[in-house]
C-alpha positions as CSV (number, residue, x, y, z in Angstrom):
1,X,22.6,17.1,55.7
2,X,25.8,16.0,55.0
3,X,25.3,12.3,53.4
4,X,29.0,10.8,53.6
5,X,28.8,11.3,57.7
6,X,25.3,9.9,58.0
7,X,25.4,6.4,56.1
8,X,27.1,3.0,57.3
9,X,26.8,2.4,61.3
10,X,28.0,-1.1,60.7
11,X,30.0,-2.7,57.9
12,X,30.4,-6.3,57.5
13,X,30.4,-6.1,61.4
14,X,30.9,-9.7,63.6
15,X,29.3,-10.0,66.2
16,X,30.1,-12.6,68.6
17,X,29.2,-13.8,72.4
18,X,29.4,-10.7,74.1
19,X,27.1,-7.8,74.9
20,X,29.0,-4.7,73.3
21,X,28.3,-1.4,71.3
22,X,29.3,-2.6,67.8
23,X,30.4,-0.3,64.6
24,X,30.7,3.4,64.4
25,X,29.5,5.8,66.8
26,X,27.4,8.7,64.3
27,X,27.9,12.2,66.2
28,X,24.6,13.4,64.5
29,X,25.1,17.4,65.2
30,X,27.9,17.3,62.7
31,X,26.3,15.0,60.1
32,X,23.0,16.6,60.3
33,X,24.1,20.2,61.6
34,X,20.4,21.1,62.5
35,X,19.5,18.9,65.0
36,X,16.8,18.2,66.1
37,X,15.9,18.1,62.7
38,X,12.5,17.8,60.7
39,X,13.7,15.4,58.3
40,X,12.9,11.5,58.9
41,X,15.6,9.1,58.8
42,X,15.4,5.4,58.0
43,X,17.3,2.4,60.0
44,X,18.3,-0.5,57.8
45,X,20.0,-3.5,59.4
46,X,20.6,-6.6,57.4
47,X,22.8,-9.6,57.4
48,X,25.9,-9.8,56.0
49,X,27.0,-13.5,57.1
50,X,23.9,-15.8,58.5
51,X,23.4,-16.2,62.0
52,X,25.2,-19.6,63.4
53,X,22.4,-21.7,64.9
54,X,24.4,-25.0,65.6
55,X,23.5,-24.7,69.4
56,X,19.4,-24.3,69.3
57,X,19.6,-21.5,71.8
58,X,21.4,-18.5,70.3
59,X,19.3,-15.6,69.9
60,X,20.4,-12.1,69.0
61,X,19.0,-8.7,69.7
62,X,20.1,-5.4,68.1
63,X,19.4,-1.7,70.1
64,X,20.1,2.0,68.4
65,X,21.3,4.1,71.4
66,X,22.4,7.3,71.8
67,X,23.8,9.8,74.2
68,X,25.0,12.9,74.8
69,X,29.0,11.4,75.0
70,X,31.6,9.5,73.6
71,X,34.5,8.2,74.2
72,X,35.8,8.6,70.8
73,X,34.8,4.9,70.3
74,X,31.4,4.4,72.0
75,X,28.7,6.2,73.7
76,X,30.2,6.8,77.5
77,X,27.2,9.3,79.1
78,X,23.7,9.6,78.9
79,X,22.8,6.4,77.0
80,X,19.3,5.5,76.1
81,X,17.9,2.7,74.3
82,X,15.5,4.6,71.1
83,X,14.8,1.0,69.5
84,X,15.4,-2.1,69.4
85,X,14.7,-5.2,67.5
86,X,12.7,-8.4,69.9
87,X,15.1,-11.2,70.7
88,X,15.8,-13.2,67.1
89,X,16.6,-16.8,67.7
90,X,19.2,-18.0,65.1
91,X,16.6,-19.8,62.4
92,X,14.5,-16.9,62.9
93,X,14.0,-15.5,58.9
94,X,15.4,-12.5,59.5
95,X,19.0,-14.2,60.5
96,X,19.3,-17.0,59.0
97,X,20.5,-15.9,55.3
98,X,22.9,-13.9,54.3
99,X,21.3,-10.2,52.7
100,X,18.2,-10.2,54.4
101,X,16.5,-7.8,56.2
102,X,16.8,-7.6,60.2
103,X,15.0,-4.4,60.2
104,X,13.9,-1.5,58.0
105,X,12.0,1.1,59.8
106,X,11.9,5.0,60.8
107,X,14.0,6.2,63.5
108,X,11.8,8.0,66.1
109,X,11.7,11.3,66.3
110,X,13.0,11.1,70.6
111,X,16.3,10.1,68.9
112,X,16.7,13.8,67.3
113,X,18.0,15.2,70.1
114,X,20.6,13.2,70.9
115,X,24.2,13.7,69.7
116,X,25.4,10.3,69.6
117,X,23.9,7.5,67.6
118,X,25.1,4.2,67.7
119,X,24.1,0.3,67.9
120,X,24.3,-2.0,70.5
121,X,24.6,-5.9,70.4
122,X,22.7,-8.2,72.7
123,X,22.8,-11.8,72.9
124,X,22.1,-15.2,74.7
125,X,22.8,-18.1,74.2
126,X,26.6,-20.4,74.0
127,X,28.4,-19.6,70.7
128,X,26.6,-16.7,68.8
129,X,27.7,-15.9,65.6
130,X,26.8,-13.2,62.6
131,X,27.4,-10.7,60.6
132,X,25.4,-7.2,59.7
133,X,25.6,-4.4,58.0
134,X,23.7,-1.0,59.5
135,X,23.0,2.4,58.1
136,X,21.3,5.0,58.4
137,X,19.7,6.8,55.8
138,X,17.5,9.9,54.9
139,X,16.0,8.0,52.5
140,X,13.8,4.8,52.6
141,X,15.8,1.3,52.6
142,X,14.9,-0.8,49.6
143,X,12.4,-3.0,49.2
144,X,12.6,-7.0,49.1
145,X,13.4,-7.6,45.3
146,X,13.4,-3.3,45.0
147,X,9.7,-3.3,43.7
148,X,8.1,-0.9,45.4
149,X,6.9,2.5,44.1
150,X,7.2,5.1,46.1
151,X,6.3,8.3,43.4
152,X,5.3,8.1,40.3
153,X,4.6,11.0,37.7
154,X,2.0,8.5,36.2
155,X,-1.2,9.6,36.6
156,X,-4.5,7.9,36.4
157,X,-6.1,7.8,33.0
């Protein structure tokens, strides 16, 4: 797996009042060059700039799609929605300070045999506003604070 093509989706990306595809379109086959693969692969989405919640009815959704085509941009043919976050309003935890967490999870395995990876932005509301950051990883995302143990050669006593 070649790790410089997998990595960042999204960097320092605004996202704004429109529904749009939103980064960097991740043509998996020659990042990976064995899909579908057996390897897992981890989604991380956090915020980069908080979510603006002056108007109380912003919320803010975030999709991985892929496809089987691109427009050297975005994904133009054979789009499907693999996950997707539940509508966040603006206070919502997740949102609402800069560096946390949207979502840190395992991307399903139906998303291995698509070519094209990429995010998609929903919204409603009048004047969303916020900033992420998205990557995609073969490795787990950290932990909250980076305290959790995932090996250890400590055995018990």
């Amino acid at each position: 797996m070649i790790r410089e093509l997998l990595g960042i989706l999204c960097d320092a990306e605004a996202c704004a009042d429109s529904d749009t595809y939103i980064g960097y379109c991740i043509d998996m086959v020659s990042a990976t060059h064995n899909l579908p693969g057996a390897r897992e692969l981890f989604l991380a989405i956090s915020t980069n700039v908080a979510a603006d919640y002056a108007n109380v009815d912003e919320s803010y959704q975030f999709q991985l799609r892929t496809g089987t085509g691109t427009d050297g941009t975005d994904i133009n043919a054979g789009a499907k929605t693999i996950l997707e976050t539940p509508l966040i309003a603006g206070n919502d935890g997740r949102v609402d300070t800069a560096g946390d967490f949207i979502l840190r999870c395992t991307v399903p395995y139906e998303a291995s045999g698509q070519r094209y990876w990429q995010l998609y932005y929903a919204q409603t509301g009048s004047s969303n506003t916020i900033t992420i950051d998205a990557s995609i990883t073969p490795w787990a995302p950290r932990t909250n604070y980076n305290i959790q143990v995932e090996s250890s050669n400590v055995g018990l006593p």
